[in-house]
C-alpha positions as CSV (number, residue, x, y, z in Angstrom):
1,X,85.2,103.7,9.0
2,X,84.7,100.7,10.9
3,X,87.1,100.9,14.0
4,X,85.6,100.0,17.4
5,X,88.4,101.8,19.2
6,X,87.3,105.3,20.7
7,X,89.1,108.1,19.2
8,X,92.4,108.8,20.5
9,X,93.2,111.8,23.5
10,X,96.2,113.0,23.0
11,X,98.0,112.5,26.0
12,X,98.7,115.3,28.4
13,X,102.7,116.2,28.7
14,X,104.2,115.0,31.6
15,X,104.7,118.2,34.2
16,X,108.1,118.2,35.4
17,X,108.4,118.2,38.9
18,X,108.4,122.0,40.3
19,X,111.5,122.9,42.5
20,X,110.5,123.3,46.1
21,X,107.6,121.1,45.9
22,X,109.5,117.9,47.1
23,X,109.3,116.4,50.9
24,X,111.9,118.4,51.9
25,X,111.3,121.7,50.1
26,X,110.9,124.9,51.8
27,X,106.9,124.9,51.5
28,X,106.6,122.1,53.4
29,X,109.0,123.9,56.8
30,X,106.1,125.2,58.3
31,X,104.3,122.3,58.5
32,X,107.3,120.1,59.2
33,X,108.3,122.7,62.1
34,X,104.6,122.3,63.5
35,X,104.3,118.7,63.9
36,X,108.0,119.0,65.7
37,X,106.8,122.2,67.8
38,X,103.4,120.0,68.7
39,X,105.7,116.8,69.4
40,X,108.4,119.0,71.1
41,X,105.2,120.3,73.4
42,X,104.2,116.9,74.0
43,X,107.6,115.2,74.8
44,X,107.7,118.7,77.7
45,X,104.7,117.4,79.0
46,X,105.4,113.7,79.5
47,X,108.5,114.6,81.3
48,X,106.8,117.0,83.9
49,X,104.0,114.8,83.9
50,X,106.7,112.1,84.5
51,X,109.0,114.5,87.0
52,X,105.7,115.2,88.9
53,X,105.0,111.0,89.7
54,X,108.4,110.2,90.7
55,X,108.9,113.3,92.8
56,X,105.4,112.2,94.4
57,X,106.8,108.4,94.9
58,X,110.1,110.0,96.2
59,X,108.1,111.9,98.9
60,X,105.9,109.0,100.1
61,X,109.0,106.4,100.3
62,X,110.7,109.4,102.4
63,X,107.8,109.7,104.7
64,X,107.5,106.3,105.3
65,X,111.1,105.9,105.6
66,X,111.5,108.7,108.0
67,X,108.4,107.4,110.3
68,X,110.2,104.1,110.5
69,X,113.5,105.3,111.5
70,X,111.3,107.3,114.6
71,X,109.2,104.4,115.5
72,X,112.7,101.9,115.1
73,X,114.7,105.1,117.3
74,X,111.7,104.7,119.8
75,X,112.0,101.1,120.1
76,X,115.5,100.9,120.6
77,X,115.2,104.2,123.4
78,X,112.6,102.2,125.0
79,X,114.8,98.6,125.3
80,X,117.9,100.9,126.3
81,X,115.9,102.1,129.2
82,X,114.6,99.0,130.2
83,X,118.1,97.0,129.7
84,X,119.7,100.0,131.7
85,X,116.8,99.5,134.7
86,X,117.8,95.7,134.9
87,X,121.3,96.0,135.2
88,X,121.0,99.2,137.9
89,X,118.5,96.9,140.0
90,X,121.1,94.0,139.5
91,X,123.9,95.9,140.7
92,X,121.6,97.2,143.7
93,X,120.2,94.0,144.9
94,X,124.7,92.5,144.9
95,X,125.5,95.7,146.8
96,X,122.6,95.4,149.3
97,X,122.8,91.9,149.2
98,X,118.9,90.7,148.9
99,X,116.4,92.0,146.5
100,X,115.0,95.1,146.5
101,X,111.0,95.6,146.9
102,X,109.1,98.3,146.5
103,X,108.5,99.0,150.2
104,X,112.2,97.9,150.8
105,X,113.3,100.3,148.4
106,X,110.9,103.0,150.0
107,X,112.6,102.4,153.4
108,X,116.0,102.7,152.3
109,X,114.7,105.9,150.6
110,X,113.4,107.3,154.0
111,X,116.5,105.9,156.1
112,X,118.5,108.2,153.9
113,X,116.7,110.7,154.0
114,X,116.7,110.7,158.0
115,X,120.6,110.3,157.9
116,X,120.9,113.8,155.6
117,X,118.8,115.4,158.3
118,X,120.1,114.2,161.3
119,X,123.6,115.5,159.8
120,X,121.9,118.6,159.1
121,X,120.6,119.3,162.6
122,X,124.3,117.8,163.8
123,X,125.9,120.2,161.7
124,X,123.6,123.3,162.7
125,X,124.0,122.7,166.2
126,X,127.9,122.3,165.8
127,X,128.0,125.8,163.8
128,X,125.7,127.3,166.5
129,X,127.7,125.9,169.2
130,X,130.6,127.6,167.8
131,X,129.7,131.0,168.2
């Protein structure tokens, strides 16, 4: 009479596992295939996102790249022309023998131009002589 234990449950039979209920059973697809759609979805959007920056970093380093090859392209033009001047107005001041001035240069200008008109009026007088 005199027990200080509580009475005894009988304990519950242990439930075998059901098939199909595991980690991998066919229950569980649907929710399996959603996290992978939803992490598929994701992993898409990283790479655009992703596709989107570099093609943006591509496009600036182009630009610059391109404005630098114009401005270098000028640069090079502009010390062509101005090597090119030097060496014409060396050559001009050995075959003339002194160096050429701006008003020097402006009467050899207008000397030849005098010499192609007095050949002109030679030349018309010549032909009209002729007839």
């Amino acid at each position: 009479m005199g027990s200080s234990r509580p009475p005894t449950r009988p304990r519950p039979t242990p439930r075998r596992p059901t098939p199909n209920v595991g980690p991998y059973s066919s229950r569980r697809v649907p929710r399996r295939g959603t996290i992978i759609s939803q992490a598929q979805t994701t992993a898409d959007q990283i790479v655009v996102g992703a596709t989107a920056e570099g093609q943006g970093i591509h496009d600036r380093i182009v630009a610059s790249a391109e404005a630098e090859v114009v401005v270098a392209r000028q640069a090079a033009v502009e010390e062509v022309t101005a090597r090119v001047g030097e060496i014409v107005l060396a050559a001009a001041e050995r075959v003339v023998g002194r160096e050429i001035k701006a008003a020097d240069h402006q009467d050899l200008i207008n000397e030849a131009i005098a010499a192609v008109r007095a050949e002109g009026t030679g030349a018309a007088s010549v032909a009209g002589g002729a007839r």
